[in-house]
C-alpha positions in Angstrom: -16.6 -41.1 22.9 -19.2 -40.5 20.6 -17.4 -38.2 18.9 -14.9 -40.4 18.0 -17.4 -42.7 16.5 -19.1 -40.3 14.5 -15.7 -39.3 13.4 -14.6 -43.6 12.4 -17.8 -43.4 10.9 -17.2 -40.8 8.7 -13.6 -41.2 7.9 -13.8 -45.1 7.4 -15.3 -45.7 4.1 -13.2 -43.0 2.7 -9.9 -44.5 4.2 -11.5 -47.7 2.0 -11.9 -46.5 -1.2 -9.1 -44.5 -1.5 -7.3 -47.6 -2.0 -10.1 -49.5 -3.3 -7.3 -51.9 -4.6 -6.6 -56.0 -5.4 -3.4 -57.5 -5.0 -1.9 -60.1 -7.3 1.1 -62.4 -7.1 2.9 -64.5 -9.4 6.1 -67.1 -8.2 8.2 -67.3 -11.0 10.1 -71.2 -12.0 11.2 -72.4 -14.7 8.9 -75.8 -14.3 6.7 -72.9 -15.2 8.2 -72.3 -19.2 6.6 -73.8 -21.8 8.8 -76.0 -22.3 10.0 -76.8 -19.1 13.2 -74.9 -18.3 15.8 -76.6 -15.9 17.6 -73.5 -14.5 18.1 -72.0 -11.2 17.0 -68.9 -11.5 13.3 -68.5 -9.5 11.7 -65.2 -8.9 8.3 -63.4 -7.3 5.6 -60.8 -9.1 3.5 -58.9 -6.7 1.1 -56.0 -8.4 -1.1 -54.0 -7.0 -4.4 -52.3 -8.5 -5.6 -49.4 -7.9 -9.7 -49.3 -9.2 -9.9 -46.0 -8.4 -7.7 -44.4 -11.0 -6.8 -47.5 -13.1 -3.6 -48.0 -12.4 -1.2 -50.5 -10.4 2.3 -50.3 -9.1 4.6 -53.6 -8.8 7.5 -55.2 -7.5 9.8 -57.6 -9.1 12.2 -60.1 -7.2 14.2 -61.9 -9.4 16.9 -64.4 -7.7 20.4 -66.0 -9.6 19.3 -64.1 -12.8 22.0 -64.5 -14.9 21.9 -62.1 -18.1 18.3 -60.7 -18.1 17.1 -59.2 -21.0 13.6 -58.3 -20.3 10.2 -59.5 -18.4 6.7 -58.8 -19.7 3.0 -59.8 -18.6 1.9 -61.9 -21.2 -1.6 -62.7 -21.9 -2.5 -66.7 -21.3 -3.5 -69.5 -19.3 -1.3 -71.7 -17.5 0.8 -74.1 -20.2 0.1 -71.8 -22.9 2.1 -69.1 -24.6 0.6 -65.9 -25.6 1.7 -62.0 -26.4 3.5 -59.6 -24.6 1.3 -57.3 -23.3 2.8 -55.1 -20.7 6.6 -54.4 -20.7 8.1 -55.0 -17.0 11.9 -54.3 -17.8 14.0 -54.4 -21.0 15.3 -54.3 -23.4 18.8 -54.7 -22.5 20.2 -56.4 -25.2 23.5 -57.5 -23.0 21.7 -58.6 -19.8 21.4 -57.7 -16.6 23.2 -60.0 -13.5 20.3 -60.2 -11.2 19.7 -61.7 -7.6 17.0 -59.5 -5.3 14.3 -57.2 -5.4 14.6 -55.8 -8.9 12.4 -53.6 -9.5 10.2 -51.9 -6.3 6.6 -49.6 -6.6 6.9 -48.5 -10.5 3.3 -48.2 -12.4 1.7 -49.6 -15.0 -1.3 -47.7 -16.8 -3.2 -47.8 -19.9 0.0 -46.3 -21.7 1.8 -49.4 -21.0 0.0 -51.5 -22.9 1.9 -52.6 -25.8 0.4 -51.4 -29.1 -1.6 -54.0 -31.0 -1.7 -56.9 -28.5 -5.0 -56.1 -27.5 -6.0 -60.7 -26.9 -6.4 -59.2 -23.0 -7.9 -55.6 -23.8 -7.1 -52.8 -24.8 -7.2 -51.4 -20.9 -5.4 -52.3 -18.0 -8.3 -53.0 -16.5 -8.9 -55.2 -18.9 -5.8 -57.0 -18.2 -6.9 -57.2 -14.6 -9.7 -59.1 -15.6 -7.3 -61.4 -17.2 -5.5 -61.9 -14.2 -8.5 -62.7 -12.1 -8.9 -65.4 -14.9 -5.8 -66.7 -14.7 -5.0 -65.6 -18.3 -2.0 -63.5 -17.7 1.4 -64.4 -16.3 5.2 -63.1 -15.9 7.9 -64.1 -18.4 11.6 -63.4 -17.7 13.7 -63.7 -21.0 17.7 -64.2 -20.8 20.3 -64.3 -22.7 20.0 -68.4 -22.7 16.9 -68.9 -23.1 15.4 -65.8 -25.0 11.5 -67.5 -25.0 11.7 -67.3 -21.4 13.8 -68.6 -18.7 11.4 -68.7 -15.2 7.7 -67.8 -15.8 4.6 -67.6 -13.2 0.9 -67.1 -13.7 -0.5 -64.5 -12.2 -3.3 -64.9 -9.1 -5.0 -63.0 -7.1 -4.3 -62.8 -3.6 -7.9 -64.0 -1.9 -7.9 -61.9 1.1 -4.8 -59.1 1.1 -6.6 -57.6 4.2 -5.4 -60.8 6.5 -1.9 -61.0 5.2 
């Protein structure tokens, strides 16, 4: 028994920070678009990062997408427009048909950052920090409407332990 516990006690905090991780989520509409976009087409942004070596992984769901040319993070708040600064998917010029999980676990890192759209850092996790702010969010841009078609500001998730 005690050996055990000395054992949990050891183990645990290394089990921690070798995530050491936040988790943020972003439900994509087109009530979202600025304008407003009446279409169909919803979707859901989950990412995941990792403090420990800077880096995240993410997941995109993307439902009745019809002719998807590419998704970014761009960086601003709610009801504003702002840059592109992390590429998701894209370009495809032609489209992609879309309806489920799109795109499952890639990563994001520095090198992602596009190349002079620095207005959320220069560093992902200086994007992160955006997202805790609320000053990042997912755009998907279609064939019909090229600004955007659904869009959905990034939070983060309060308490990822309990979900």
């Amino acid at each position: 028994m005690l050996k055990n516990l000395l054992l949990a006690t050891i183990l645990v905090p290394f089990m921690s920070a070798a995530y050491a991780g936040e988790e943020f989520h972003a439900t994509l509409s087109g009530d979202a678009e600025v304008p407003a976009v009446i279409t169909d087409t919803t979707g859901v942004f989950r990412f995941d990062f990792d403090s420990f070596d800077e880096t995240g992984s993410y997941r995109l769901r993307i439902l009745e997408g019809e002719r998807v040319t590419q998704v970014h993070i761009h960086c601003g708040a709610s009801g504003e427009s702002g840059p592109a600064i992390l590429y998701l998917a894209g370009l495809h010029e032609l489209g992609w048909d879309v309806d489920g999980k799109w795109i499952d676990n890639a990563t994001l890192s520095d090198q992602n950052i596009v190349d002079g759209n620095t207005e959320c850092g220069e560093t992902l996790v200086d994007v992160v920090e955006s997202m805790r702010n609320g000053n990042a969010y997912v755009n998907v841009h279609t064939l019909s409407h090229p600004g955007g078609e659904v869009r959905g500001q990034i939070r983060a998730i309060a308490n990822p332990a309990s979900r």
